[in-house]
Backbone and ligand atoms as CSV (ligand in chain L), in Angstrom:
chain,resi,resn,atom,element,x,y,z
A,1,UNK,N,N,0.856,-1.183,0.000
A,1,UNK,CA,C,0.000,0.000,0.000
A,1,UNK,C,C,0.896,1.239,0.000
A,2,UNK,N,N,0.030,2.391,-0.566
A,2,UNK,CA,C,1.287,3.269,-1.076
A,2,UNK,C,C,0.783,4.453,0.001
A,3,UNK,N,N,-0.795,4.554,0.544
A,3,UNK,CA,C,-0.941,5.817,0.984
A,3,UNK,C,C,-2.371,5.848,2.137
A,4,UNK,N,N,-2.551,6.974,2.908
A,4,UNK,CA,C,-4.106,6.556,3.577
A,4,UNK,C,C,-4.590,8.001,3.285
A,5,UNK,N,N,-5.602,7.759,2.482
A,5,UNK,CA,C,-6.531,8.869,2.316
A,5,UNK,C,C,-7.467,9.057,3.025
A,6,UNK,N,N,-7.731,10.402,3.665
A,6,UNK,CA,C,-8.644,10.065,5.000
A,6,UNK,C,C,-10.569,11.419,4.745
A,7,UNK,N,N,-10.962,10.400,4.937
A,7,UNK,CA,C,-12.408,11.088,4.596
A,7,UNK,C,C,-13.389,11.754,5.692
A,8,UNK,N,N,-14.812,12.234,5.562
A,8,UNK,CA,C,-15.615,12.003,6.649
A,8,UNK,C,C,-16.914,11.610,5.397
A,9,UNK,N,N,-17.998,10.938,6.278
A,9,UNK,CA,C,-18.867,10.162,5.185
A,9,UNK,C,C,-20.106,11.100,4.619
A,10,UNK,N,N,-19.718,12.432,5.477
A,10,UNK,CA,C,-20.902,12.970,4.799
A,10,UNK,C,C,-22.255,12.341,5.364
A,11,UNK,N,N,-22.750,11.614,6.526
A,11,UNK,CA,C,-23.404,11.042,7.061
A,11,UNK,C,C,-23.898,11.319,8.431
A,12,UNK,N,N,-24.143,10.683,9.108
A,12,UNK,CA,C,-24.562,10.861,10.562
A,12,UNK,C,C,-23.599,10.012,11.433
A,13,UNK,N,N,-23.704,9.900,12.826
A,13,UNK,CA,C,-22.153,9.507,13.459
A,13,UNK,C,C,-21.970,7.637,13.586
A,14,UNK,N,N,-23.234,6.516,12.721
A,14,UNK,CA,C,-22.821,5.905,12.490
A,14,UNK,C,C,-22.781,5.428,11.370
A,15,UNK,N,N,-22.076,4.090,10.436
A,15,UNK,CA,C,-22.155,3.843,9.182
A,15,UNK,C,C,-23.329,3.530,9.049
A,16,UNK,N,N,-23.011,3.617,7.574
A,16,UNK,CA,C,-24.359,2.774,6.205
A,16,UNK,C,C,-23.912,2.286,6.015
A,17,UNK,N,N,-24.858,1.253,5.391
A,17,UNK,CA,C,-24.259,0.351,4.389
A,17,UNK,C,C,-23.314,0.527,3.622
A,18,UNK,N,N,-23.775,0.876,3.029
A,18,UNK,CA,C,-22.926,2.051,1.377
A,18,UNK,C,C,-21.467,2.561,1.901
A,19,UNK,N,N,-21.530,3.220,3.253
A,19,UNK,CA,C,-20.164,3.459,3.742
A,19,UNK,C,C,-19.449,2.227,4.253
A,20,UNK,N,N,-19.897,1.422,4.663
A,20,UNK,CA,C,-19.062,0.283,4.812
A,20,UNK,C,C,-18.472,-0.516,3.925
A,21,UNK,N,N,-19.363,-0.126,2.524
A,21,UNK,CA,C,-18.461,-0.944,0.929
A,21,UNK,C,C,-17.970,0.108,1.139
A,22,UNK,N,N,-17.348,1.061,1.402
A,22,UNK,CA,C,-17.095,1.982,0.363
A,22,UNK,C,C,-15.085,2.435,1.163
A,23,UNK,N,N,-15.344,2.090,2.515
A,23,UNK,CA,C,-14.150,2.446,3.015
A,23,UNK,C,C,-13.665,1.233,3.532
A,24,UNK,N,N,-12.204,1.207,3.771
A,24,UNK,CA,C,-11.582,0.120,4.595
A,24,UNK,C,C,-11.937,0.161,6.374
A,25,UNK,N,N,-12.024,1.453,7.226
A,25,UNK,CA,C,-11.893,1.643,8.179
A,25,UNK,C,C,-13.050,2.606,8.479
A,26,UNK,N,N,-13.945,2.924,9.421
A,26,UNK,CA,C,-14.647,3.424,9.638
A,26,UNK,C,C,-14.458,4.232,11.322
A,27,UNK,N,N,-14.665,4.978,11.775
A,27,UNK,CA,C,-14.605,5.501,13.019
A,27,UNK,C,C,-15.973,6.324,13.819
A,28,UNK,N,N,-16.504,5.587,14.190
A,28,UNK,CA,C,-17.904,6.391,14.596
A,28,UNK,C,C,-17.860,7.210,15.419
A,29,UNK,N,N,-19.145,8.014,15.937
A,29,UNK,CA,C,-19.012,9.473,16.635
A,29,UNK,C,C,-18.336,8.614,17.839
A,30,UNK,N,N,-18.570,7.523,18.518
A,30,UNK,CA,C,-17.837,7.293,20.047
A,30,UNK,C,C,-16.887,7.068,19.665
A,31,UNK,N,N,-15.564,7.079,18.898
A,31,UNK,CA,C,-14.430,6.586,18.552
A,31,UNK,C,C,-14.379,5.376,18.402
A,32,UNK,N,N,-15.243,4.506,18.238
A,32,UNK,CA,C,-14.943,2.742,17.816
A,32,UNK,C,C,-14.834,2.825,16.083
A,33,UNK,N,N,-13.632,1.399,16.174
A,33,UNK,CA,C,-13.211,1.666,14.495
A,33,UNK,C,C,-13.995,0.587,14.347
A,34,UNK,N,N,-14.676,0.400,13.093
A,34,UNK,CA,C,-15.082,-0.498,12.562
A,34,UNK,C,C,-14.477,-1.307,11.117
A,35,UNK,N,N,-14.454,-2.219,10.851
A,35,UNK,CA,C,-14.011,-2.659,9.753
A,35,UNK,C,C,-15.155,-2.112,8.253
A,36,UNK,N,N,-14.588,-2.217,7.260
A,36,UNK,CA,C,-15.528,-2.071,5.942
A,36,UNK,C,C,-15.762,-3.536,5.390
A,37,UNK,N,N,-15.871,-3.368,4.270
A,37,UNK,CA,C,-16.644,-4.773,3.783
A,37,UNK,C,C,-15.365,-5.612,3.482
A,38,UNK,N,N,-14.267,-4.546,2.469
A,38,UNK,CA,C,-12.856,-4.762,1.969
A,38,UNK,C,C,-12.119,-4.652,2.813
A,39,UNK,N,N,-11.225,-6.102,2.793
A,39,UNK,CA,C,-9.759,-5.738,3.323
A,39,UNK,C,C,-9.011,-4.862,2.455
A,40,UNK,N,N,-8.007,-4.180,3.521
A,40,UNK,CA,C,-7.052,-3.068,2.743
A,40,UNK,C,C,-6.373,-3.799,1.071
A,41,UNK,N,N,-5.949,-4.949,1.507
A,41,UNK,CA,C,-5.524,-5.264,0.255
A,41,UNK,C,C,-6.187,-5.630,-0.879
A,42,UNK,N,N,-7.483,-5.460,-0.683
A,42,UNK,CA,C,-8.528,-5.020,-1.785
A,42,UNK,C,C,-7.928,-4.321,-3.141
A,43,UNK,N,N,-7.376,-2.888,-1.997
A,43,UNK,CA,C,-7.126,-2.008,-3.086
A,43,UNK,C,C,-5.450,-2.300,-3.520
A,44,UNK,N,N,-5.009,-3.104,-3.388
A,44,UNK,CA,C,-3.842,-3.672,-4.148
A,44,UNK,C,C,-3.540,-3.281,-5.754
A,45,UNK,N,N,-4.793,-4.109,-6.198
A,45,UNK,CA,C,-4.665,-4.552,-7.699
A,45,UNK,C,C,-6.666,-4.331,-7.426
A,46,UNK,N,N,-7.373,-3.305,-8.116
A,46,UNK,CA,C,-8.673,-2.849,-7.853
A,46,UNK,C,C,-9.459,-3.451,-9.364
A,47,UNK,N,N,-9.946,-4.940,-8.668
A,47,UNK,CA,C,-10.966,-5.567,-9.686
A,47,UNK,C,C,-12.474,-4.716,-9.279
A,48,UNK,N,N,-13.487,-4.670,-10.359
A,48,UNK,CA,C,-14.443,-4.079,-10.220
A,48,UNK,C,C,-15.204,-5.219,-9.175
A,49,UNK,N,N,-15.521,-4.011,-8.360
A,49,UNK,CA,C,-16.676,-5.074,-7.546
A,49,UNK,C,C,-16.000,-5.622,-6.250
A,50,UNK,N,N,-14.794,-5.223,-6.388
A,50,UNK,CA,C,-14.397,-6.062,-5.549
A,50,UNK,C,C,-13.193,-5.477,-4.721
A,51,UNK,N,N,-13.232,-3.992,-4.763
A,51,UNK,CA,C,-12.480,-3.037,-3.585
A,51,UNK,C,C,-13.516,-2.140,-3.273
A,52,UNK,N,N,-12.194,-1.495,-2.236
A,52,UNK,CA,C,-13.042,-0.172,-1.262
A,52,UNK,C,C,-12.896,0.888,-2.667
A,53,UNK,N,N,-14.161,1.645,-2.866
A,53,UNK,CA,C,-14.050,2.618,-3.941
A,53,UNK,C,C,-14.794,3.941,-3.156
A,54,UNK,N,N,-13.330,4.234,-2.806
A,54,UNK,CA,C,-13.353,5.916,-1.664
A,54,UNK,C,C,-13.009,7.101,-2.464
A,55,UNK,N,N,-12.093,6.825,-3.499
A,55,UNK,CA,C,-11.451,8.102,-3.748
A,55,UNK,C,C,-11.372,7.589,-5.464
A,56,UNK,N,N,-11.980,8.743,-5.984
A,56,UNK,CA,C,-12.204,8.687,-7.911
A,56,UNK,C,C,-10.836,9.290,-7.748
A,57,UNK,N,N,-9.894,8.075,-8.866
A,57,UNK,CA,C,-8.566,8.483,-9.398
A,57,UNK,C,C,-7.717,7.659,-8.589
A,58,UNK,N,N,-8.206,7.451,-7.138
A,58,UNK,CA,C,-6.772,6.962,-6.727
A,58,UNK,C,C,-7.063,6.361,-5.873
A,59,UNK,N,N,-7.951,5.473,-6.294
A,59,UNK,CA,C,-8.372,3.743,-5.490
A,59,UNK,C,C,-7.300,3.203,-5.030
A,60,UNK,N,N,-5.848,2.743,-6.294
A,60,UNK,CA,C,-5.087,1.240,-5.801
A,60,UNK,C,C,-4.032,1.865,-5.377
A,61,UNK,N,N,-3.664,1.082,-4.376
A,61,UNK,CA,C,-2.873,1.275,-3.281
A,61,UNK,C,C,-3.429,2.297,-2.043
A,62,UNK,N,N,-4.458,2.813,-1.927
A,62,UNK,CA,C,-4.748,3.257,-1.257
A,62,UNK,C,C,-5.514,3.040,-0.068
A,63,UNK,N,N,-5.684,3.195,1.395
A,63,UNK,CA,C,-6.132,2.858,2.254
A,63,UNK,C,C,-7.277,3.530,2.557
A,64,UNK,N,N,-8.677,3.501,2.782
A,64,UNK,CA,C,-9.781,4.540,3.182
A,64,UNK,C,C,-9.964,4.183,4.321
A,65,UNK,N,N,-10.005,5.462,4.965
A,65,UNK,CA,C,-10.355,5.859,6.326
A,65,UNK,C,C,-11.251,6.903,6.517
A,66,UNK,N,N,-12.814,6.283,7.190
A,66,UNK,CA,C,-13.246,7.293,6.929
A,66,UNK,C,C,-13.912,8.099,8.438
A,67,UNK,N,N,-14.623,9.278,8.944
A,67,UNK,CA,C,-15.030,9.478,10.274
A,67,UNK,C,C,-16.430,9.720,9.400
A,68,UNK,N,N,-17.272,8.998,10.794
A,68,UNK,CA,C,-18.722,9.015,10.313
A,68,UNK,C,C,-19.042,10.165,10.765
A,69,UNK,N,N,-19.591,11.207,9.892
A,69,UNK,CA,C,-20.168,12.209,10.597
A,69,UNK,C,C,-20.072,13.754,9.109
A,70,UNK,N,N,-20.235,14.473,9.493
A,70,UNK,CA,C,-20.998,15.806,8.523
A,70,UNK,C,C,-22.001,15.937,7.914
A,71,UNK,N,N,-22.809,15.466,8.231
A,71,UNK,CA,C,-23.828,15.257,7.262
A,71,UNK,C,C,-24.594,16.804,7.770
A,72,UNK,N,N,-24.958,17.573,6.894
A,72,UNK,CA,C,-25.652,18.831,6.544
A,72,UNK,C,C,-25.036,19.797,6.380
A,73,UNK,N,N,-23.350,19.924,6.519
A,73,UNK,CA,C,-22.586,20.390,6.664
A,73,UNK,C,C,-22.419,21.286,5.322
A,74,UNK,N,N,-22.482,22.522,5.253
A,74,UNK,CA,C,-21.993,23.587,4.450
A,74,UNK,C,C,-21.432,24.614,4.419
A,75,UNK,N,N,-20.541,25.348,5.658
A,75,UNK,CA,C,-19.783,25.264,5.651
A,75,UNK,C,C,-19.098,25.721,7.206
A,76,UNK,N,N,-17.987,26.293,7.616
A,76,UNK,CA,C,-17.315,25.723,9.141
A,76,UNK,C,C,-18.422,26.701,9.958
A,77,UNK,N,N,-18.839,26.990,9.797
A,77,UNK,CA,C,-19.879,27.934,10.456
A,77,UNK,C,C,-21.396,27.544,10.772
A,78,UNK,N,N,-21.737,26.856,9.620
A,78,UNK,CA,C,-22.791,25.949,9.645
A,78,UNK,C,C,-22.350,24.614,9.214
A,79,UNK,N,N,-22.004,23.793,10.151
A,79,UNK,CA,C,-21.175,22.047,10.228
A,79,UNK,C,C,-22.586,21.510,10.480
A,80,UNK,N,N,-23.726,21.612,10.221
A,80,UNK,CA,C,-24.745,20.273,10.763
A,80,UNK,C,C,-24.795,19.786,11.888
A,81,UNK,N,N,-25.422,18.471,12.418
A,81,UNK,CA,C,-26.015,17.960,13.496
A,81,UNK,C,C,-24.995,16.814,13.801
A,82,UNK,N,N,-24.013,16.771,12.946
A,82,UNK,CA,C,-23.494,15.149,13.074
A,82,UNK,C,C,-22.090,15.956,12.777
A,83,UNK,N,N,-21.156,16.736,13.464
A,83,UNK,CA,C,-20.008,17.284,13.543
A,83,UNK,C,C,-19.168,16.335,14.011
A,84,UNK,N,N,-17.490,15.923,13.590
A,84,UNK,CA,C,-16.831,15.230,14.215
A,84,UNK,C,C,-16.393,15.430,15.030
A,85,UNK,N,N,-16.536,14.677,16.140
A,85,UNK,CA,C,-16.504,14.680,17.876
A,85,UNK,C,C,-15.291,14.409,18.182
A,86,UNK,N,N,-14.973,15.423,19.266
A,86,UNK,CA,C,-13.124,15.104,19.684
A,86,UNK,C,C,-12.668,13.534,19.716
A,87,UNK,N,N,-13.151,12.981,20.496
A,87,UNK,CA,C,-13.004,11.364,20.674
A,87,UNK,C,C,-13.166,11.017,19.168
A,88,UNK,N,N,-13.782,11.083,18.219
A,88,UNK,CA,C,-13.725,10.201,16.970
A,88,UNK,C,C,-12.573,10.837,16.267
A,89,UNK,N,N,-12.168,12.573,16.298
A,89,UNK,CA,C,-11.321,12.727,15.548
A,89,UNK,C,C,-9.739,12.203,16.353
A,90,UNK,N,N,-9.686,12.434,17.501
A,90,UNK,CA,C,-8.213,11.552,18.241
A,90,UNK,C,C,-8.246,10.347,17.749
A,91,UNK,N,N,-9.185,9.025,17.761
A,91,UNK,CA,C,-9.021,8.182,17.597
A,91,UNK,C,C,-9.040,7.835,16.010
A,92,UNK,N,N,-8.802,8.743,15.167
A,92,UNK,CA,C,-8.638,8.617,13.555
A,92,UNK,C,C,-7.297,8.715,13.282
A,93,UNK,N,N,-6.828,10.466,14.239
A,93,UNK,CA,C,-5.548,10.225,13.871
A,93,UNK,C,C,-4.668,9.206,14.806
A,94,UNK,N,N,-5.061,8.088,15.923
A,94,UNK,CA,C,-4.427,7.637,16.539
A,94,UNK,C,C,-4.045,5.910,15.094
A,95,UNK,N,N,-5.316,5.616,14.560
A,95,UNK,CA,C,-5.790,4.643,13.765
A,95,UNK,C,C,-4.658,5.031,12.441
A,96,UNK,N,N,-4.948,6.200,12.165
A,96,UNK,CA,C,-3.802,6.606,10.802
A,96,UNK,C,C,-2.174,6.022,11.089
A,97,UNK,N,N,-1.979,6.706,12.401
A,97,UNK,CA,C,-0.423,6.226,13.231
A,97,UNK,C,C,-0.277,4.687,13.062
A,98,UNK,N,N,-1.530,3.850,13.094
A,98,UNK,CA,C,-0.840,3.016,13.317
A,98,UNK,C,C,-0.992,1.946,12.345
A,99,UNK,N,N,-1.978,2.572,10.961
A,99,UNK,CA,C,-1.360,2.176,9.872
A,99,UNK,C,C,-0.198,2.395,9.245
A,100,UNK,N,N,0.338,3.415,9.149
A,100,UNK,CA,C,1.352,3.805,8.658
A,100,UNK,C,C,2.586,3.022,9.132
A,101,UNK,N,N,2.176,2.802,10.485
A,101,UNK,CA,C,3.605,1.821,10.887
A,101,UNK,C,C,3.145,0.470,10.701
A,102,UNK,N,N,2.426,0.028,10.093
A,102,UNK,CA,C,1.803,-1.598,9.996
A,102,UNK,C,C,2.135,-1.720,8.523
A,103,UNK,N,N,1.725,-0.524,7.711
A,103,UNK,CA,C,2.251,-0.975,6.330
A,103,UNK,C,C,3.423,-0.127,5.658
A,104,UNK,N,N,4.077,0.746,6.935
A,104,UNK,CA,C,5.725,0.576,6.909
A,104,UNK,C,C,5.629,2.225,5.477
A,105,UNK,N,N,4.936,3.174,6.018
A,105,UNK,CA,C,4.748,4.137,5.269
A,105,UNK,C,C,5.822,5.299,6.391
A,106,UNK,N,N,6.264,6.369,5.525
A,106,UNK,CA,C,6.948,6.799,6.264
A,106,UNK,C,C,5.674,8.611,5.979
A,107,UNK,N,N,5.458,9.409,7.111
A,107,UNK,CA,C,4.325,10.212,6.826
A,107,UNK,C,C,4.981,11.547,6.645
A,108,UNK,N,N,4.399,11.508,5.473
A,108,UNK,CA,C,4.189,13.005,4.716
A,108,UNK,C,C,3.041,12.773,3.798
A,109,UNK,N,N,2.915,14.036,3.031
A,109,UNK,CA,C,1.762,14.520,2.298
A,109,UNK,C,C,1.384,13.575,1.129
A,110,UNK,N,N,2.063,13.048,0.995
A,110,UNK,CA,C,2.002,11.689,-0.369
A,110,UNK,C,C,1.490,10.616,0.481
A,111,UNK,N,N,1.978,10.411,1.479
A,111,UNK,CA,C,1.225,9.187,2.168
A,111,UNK,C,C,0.102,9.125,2.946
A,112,UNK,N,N,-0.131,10.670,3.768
A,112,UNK,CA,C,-1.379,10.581,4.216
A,112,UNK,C,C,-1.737,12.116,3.961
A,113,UNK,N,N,-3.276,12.146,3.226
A,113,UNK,CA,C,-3.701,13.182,2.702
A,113,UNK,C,C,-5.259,13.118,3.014
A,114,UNK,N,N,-6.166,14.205,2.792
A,114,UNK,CA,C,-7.216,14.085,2.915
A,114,UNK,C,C,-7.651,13.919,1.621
A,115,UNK,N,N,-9.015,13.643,1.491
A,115,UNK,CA,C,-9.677,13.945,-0.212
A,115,UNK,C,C,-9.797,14.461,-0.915
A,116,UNK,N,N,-9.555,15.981,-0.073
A,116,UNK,CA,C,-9.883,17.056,-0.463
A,116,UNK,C,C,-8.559,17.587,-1.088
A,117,UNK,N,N,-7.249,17.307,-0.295
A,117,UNK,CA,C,-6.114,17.066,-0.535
A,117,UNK,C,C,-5.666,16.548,-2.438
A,118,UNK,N,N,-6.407,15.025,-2.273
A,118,UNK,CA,C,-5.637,13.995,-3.467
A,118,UNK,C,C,-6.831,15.138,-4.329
A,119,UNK,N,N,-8.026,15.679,-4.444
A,119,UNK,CA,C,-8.521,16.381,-5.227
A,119,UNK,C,C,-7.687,17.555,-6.383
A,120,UNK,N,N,-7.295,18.285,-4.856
A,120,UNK,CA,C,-6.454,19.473,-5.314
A,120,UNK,C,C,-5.380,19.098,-6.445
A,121,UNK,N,N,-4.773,17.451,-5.741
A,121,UNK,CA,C,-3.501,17.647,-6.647
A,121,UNK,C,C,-3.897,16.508,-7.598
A,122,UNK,N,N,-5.147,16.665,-8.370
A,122,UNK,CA,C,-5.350,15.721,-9.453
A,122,UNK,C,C,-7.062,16.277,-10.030
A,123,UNK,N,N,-6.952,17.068,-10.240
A,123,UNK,CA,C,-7.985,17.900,-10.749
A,123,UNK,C,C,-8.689,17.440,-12.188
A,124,UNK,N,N,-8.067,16.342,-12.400
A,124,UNK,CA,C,-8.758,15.839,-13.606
A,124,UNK,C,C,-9.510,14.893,-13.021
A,125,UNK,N,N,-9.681,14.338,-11.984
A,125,UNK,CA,C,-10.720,12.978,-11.646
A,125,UNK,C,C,-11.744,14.015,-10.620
A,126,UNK,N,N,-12.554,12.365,-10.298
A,126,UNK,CA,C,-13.608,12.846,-10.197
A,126,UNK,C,C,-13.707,13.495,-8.143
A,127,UNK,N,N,-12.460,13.343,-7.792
A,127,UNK,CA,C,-12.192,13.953,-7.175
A,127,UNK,C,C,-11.750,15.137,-6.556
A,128,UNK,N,N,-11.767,15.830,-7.074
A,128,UNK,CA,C,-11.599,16.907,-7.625
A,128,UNK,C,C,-12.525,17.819,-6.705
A,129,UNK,N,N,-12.972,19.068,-5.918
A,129,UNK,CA,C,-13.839,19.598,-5.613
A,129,UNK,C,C,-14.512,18.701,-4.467
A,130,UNK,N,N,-13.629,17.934,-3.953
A,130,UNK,CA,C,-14.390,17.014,-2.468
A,130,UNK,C,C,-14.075,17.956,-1.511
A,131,UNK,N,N,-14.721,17.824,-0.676
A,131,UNK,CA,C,-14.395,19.093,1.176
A,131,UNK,C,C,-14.340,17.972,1.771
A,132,UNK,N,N,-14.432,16.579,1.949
A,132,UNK,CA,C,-13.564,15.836,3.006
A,132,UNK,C,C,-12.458,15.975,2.652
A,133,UNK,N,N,-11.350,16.468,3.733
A,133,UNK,CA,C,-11.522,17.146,5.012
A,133,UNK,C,C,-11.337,18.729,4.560
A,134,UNK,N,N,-12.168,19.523,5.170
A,134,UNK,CA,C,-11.738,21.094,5.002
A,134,UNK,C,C,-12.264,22.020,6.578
A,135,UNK,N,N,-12.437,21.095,7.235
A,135,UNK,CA,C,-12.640,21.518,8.379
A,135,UNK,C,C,-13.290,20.749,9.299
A,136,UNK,N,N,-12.285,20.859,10.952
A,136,UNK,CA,C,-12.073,20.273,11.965
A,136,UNK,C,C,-12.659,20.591,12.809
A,137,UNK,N,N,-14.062,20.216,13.262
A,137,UNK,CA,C,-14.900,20.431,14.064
A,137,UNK,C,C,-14.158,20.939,15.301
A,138,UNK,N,N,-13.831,19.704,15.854
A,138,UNK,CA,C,-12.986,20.085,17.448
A,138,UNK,C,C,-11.626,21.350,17.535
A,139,UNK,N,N,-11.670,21.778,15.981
A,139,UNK,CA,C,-10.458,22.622,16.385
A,139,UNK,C,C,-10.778,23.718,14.921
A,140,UNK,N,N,-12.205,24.403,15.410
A,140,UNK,CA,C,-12.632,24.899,14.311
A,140,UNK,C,C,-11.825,26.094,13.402
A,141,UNK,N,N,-10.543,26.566,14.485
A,141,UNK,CA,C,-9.996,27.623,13.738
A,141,UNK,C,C,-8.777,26.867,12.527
A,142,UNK,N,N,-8.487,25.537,12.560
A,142,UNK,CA,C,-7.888,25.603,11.269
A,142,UNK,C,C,-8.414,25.560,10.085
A,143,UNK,N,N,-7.795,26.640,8.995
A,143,UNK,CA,C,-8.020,26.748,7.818
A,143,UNK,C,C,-8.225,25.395,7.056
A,144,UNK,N,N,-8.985,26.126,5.604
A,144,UNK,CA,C,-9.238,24.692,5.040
A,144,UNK,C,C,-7.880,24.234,4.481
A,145,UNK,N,N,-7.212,25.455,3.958
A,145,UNK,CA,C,-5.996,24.737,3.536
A,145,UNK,C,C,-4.915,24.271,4.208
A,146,UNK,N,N,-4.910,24.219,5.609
A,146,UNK,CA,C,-4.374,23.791,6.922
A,146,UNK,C,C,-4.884,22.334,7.447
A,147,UNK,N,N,-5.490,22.005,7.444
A,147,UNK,CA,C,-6.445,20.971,7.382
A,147,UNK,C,C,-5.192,20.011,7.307
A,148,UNK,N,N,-4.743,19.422,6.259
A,148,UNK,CA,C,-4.108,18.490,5.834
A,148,UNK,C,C,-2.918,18.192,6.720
A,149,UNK,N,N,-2.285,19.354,6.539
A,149,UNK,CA,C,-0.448,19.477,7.808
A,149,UNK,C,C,-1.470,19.433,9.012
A,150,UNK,N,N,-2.605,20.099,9.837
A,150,UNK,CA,C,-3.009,19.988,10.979
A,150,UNK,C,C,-2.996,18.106,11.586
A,151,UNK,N,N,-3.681,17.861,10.627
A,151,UNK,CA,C,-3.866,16.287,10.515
A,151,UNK,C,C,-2.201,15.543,10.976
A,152,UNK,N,N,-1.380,15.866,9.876
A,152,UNK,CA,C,-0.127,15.102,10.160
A,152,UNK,C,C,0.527,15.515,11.478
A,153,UNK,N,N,0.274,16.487,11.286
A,153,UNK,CA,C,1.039,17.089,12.763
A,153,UNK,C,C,0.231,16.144,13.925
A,154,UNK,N,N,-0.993,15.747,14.005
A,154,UNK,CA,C,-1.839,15.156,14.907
A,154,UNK,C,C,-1.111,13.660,15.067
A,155,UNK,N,N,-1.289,13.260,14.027
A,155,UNK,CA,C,-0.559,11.718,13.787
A,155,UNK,C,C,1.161,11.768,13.845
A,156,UNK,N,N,1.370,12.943,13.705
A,156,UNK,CA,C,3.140,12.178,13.592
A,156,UNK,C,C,2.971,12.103,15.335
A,157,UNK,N,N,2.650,13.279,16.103
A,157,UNK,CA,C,2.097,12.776,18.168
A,157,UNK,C,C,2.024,11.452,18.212
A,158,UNK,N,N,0.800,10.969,17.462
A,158,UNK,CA,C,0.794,9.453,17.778
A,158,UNK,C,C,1.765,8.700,17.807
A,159,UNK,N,N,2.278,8.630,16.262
A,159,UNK,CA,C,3.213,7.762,15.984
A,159,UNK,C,C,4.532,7.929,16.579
A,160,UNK,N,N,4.888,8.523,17.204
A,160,UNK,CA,C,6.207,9.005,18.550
A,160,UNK,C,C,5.813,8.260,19.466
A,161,UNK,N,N,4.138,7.948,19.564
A,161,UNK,CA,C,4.009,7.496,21.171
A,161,UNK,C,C,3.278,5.854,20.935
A,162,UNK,N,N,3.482,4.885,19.554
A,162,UNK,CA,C,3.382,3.718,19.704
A,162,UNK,C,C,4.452,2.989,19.726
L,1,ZN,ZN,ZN,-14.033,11.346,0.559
């Protein structure tokens, strides 16, 4: 695996269905991770039908991680009813830490990015124009374009302390 792209489902604070095909890892509003339908190595070699399909453009090799929650959300001012909750967002970036050291990724911006992130820097797919992630409930003053380094900075903490 080459990278963990990290989402929120646009949902309420637990999965759907639909979000459970759709990501490897799930994190609900109480911080419990849940598994998806696909194992990570799904997205290895991405037969139709038969991986996690999180991110248009850059399915294989990629890991989805997603936090259940934004749903009505438009924008940091008005976040909806289902905002990500301190406990679900610690325990995302604690979950990121400890993929990265399980599949031996070393973290920077190529390896762990948000959606909104792999969007920016691939503007021809259909990713392109996603707002997972562009803003951090529990820490509402970072920018959207902060977002991403806020994140790593969160997880490289972790990963010092597994
Ligand atoms: Zn996404």
């Amino acid at each position: 695996m080459k990278r963990i792209i990290l989402h929120w489902t646009a949902g309420k604070h637990k999965p759907n269905q639909i979000d459970i095909e759709h990501y490897h890892f799930l994190v609900d509003g109480e911080g419990n991770v849940l598994n998806g339908k696909f194992p990570v190595e799904a997205n290895e070699i991405c037969r139709p039908g038969r991986y996690a399909m999180h991110t248009g453009g850059g399915n294989t090799g990629s890991i989805g991680v997603s936090m259940c929650a934004m749903l009505g959300f438009i924008d940091s001012k008005r976040a909806g009813n289902y905002p990500v909750t301190a406990v679900q967002f610690e325990r995302t970036m604690k979950l990121c830490a400890e993929l990265l050291k399980k599949y031996k990724l070393e973290l920077s911006p190529e390896t762990l990015l948000t959606h909104y992130e792999f969007g920016q820097k691939h503007k021809n797919t259909t990713s392109y124009g996603k707002i997972d992630v562009i803003h951090i409930p529990p820490y509402p003053w970072v920018k959207r374009e902060d977002c991403g380094a806020f994140i790593r900075a969160k997880v490289k903490w972790y990963l010092e302390r597994l």
